[in-house]
C-alpha positions in Angstrom: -12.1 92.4 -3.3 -15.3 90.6 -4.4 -15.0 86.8 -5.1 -17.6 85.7 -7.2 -18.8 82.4 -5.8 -19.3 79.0 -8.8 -21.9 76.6 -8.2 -20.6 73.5 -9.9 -23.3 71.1 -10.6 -22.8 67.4 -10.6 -21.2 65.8 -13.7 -23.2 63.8 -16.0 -21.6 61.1 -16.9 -22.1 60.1 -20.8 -19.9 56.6 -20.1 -21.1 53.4 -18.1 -21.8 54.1 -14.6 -20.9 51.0 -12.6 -23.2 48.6 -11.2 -22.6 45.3 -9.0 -24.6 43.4 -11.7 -21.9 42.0 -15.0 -19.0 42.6 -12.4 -19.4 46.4 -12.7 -20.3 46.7 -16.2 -22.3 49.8 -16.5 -25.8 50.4 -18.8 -25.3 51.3 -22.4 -27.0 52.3 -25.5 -24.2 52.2 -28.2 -20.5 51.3 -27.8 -20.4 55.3 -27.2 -21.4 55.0 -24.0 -18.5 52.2 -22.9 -15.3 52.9 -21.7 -12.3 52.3 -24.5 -11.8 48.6 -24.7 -15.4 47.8 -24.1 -18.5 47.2 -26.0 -22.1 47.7 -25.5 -23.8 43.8 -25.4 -27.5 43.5 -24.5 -27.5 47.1 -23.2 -24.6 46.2 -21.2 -20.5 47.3 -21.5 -18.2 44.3 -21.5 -15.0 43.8 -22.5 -13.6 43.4 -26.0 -12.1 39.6 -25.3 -16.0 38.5 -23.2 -16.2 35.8 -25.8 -17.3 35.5 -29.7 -20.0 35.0 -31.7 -22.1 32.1 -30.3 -20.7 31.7 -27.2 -22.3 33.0 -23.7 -19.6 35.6 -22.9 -21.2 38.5 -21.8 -24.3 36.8 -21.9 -27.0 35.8 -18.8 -27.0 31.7 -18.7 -29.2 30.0 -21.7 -28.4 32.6 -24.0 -25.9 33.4 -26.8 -23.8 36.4 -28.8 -24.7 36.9 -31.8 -23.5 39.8 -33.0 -23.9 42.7 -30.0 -26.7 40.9 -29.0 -27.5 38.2 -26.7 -30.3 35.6 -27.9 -31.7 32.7 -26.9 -30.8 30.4 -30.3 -33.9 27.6 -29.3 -36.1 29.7 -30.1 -34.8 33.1 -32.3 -36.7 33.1 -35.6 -32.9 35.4 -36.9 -30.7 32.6 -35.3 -32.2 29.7 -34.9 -29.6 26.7 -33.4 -26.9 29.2 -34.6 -25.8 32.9 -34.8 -27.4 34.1 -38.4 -29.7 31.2 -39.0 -32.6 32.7 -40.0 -36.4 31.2 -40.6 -37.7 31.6 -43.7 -41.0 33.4 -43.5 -44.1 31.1 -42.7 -41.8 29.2 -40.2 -41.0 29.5 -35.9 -38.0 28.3 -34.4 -38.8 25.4 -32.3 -36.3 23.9 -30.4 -33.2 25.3 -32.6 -34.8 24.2 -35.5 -36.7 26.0 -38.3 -40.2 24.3 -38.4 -43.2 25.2 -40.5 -46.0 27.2 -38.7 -49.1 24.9 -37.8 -52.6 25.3 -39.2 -55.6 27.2 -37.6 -56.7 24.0 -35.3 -53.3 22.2 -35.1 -51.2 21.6 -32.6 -47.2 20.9 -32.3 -46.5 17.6 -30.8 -43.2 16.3 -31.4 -42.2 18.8 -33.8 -44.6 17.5 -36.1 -47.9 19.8 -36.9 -51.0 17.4 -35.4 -54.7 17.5 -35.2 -55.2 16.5 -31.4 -59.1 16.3 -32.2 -58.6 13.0 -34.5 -55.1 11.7 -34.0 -54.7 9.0 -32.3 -51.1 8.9 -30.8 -52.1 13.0 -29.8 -56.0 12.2 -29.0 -56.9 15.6 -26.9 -53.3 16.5 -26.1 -49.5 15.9 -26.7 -48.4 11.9 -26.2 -51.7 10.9 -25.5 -52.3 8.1 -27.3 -55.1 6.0 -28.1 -55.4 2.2 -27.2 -55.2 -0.6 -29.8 -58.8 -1.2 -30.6 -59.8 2.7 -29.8 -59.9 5.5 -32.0 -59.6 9.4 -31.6 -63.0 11.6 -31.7 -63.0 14.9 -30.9 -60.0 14.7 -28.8 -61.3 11.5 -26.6 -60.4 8.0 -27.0 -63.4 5.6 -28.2 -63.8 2.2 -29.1 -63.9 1.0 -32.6 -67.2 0.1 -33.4 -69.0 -2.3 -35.8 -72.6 -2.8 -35.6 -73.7 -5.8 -34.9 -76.3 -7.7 -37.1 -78.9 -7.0 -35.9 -77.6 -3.5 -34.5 -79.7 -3.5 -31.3 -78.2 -3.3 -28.0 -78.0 -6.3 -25.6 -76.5 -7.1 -22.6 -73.1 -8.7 -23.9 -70.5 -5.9 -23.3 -70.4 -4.7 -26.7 -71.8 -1.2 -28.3 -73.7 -3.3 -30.2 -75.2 0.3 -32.0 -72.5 1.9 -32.0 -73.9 4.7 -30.3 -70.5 4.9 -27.9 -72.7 3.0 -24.8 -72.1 -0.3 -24.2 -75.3 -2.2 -22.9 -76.9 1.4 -21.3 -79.7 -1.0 -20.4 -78.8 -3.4 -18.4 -79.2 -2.8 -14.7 -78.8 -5.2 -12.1 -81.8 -6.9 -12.2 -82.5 -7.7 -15.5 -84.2 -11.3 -15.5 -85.2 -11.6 -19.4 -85.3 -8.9 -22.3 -87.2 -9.7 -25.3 -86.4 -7.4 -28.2 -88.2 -9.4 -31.1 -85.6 -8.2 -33.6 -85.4 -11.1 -35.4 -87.6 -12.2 -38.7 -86.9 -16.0 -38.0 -86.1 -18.7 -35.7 -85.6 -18.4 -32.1 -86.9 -15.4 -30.0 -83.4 -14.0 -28.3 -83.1 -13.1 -24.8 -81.0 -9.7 -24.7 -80.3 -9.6 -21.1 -77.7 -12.4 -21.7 -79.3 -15.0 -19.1 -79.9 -17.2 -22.3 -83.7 -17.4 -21.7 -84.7 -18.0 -25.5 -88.6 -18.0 -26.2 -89.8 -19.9 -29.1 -92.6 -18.3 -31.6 -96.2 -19.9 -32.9 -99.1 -19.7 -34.5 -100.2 -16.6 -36.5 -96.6 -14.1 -35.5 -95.3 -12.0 -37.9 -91.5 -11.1 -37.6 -89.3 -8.6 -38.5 -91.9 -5.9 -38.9 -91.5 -2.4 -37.5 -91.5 -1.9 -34.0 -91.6 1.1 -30.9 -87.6 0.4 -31.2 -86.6 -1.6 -34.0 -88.5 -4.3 -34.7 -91.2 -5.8 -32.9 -93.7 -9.2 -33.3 -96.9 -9.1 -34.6 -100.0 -11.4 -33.0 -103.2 -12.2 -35.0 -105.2 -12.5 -31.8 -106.4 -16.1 -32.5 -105.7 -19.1 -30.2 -101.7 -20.8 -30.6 -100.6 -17.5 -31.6 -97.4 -16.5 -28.7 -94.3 -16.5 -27.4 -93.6 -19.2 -25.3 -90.5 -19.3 -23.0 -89.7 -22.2 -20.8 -89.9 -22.2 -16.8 -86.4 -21.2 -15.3 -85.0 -20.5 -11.8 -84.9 -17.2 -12.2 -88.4 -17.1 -12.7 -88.6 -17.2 -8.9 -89.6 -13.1 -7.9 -90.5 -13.6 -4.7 -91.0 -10.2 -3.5 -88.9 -8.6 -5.9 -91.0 -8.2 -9.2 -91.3 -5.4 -12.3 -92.6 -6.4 -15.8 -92.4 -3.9 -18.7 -93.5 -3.7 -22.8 -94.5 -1.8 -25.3 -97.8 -2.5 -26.9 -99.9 -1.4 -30.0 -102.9 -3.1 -29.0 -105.2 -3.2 -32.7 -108.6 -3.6 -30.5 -109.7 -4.8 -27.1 -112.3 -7.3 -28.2 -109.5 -10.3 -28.2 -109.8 -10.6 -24.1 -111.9 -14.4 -24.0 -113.2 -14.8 -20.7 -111.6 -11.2 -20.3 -108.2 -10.1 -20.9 -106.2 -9.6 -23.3 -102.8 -11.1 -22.2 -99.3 -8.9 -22.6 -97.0 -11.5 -20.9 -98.6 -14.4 -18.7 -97.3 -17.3 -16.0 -100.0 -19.2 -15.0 -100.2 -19.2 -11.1 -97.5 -16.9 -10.9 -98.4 -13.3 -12.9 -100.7 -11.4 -15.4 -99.3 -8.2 -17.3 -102.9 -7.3 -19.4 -106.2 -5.6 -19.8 -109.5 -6.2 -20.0 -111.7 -6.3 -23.2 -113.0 -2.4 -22.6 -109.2 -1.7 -22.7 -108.9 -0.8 -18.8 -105.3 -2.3 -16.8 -105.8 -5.7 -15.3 -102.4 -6.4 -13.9 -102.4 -10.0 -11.4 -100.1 -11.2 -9.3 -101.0 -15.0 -7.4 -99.6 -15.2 -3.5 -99.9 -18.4 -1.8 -102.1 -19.9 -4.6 -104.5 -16.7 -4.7 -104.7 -14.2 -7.5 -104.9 -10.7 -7.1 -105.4 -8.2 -9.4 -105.1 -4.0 -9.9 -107.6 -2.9 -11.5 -107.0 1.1 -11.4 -109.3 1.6 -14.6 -107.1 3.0 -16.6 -107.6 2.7 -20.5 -104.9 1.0 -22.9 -105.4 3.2 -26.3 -105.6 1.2 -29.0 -104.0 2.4 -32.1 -101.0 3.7 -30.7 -97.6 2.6 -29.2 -98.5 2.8 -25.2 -95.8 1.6 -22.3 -97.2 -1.0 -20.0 -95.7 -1.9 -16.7 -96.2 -3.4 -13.3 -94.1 -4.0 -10.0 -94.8 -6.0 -6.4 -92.5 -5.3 -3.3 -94.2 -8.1 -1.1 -96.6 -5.4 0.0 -98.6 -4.0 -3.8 -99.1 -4.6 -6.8 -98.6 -1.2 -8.8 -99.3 -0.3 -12.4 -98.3 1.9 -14.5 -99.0 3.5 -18.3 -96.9 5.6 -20.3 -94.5 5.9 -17.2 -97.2 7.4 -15.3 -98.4 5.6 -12.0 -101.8 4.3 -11.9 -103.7 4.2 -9.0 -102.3 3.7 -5.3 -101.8 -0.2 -6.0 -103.6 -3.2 -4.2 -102.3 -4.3 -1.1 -101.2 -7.9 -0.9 -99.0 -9.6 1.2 -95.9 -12.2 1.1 -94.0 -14.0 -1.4 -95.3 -14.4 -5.8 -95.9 -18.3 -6.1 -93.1 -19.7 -7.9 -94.9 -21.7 -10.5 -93.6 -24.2 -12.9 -95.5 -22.9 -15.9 -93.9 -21.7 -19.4 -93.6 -17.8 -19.6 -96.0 -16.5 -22.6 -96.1 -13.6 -24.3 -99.3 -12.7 -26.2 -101.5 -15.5 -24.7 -102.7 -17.2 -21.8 -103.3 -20.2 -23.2 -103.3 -22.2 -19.6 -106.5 -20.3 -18.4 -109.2 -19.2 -21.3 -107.5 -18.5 -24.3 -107.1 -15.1 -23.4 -104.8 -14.0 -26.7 -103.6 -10.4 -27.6 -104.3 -8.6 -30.8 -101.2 -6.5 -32.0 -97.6 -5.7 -31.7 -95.8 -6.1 -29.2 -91.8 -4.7 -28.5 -89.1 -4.5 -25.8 -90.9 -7.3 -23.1 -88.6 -7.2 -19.9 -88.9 -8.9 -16.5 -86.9 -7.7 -13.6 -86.5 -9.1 -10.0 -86.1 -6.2 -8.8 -88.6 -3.2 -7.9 -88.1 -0.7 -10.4 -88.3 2.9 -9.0 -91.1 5.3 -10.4 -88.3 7.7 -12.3 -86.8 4.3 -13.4 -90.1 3.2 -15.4 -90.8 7.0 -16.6 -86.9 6.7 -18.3 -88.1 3.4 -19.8 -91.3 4.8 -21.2 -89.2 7.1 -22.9 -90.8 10.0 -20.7 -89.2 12.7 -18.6 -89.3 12.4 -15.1 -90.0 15.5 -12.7 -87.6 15.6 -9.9 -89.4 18.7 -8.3 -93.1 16.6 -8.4 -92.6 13.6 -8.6 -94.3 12.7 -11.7 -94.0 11.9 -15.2 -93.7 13.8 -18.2 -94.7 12.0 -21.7 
């Protein structure tokens, strides 16, 4: 007898197979593939009775039934909040609402469709809100500004220019800062020591300056700036004097030099009458000059400064040192003359021709880079120069 010999292969099984996962409901793709008495829910077979529309039966936590399908109804554009609660088109489902789509460069913050860049309760980002007094440029926080009158910057912790720096110029320092914006009346001292210089003679005010406006002298005798003598006059060896000039010609020097900013027995910012530096500094009732021979152009705007450490007296134009600097040694006498700008009338009527702008005194040693930045130059880390 010959038995033939069946290899029965494994049955596929075209139901749910079980799995640990749903209490043993098995994979589906319709309710074909269940059991009887079972359904096929988010690809998975569950009882008839595993709860109804909008409920979580059958459902992994967070989500709902709607339908054979389990959703998540905070954000489901077809059942949005609730099973069948569709968005219209042009709208998301936020939060179980239906909320109209935001435009290219908005943001949602609150349900509510925002431009972070400008608003000021979402300045940059959700909730971030802008302080009274502040308002909200692209997406930072700034103060409310109104120039001042004139809109020149002083030392008075207000953006007086509205440029979004408040008093960018005034460094530790800062003795006096004569800015010659006004067209009458007192000369203002924008450093905020309250220093106030009083004008006479031939000035013109109010007429265009290296910033702003600047004061004009007719080179004659009584024509200055005169400031009255103050404790903080008193440099020691601590001393830096700065100011633009436009010098008209040279030939206004008297005995031989034509003063920028003067204190008898004390200090000398000029130059001579062929236009060369002639800075002075007096120690112990002696004057000494630095005369590095540098020329002062007339006919242009030309930064003039000058510094002593208790060791030299340095100059320096456009920025740009001058010279190695005279040796000197000790303390600047601390006279009790009046501060001038544009004359030294104490010693020779030695008078300035020209405009002069932005006069500042310092007890303090500026640095070279510092006096480059105040030129308006650009200073060279890698050389250690000066860059007009």
């Amino acid at each position: 007898m010959r038995f033939a010999w069946i290899l029965l292969a494994p049955a596929v099984a075209f139901g749910c197979s079980p799995e640990s996962e749903g209490g043993g409901a098995g994979r589906c793709v319709a309710v074909a593939d269940c059991d009887p008495g079972e359904r096929c829910v988010d690809g998975r077979c569950v009882g008839l009775d595993a709860g109804t529309a909008g409920d979580a039966g059958g459902c992994p936590a967070g989500r709902s039934l709607c339908g054979d399908a389990c959703v998540d109804t905070q954000t489901d554009e077809a059942n949005c909040g609730r099973c069948d609660a569709a968005c219209a088109v042009g709208e998301s489902c936020v939060a179980g609402a239906c909320l109209v789509d935001c435009a290219e460069g908005e943001s949602r913050c609150a349900g509510t469709c925002v431009d972070t860049q400008t608003d000021e309760a979402n300045c940059g980002g959700c909730a971030t809100a802008c302080a009274e007094g502040e308002e909200c440029r692209e997406g930072d926080c700034v103060v409310t500004c109104e120039p001042t009158d004139p809109p020149a910057e002083v030392c008075d912790g207000v953006d007086n220019d509205c440029d979004g720096a408040v008093d960018p110029e005034c460094a530790e320092g800062l003795v006096a800062w004569y800015r010659f914006e006004e067209a009458e009346g007192s000369v203002a001292d924008a450093s905020g020591n309250g220093l106030t210089g009083e004008a006479a003679g031939g000035v013109a005010r109010g007429i265009g300056g290296r910033r702003g406006n600047a004061i004009n002298f007719d080179g004659l005798d009584g024509t200055r700036v005169a400031v009255a003598d103050h404790a903080l006059f008193s440099f020691g060896a601590a001393f830096t004097a700065e100011a633009w000039i436009y010098a008209v010609d040279c030939s206004h020097g008297g005995s031989g030099h034509n003063t920028v900013l003067a204190k008898e027995g004390e200090l000398l910012l000029a130059f001579d009458n062929t236009c060369r530096v002639a800075n002075y500094v007096n120690t112990a009732g002696t004057w000494t000059g630095d005369f590095p021979g540098t020329l002062i152009p007339p006919g242009r705007w030309t930064h003039l400064a000058m510094t002593y450490d208790g060791a030299a007296i340095r100059s320096y134009v456009d920025g740009n040192p001058v010279g190695e600097g005279t040796a000197l040694t000790g303390d600047m006498t601390d006279s009790a003359a009046v501060l001038y700008v544009g004359e030294r009338p104490d010693c020779c009527s030695q008078t300035f021709h020209g405009r002069i702008d932005e006069v500042k005194l310092w007890n303090v040693v500026r640095s070279a880079r510092q006096i480059c930045e105040d030129a308006g130059s650009t200073w060279l880390a890698d050389s250690g120069s000066c860059r007009r």
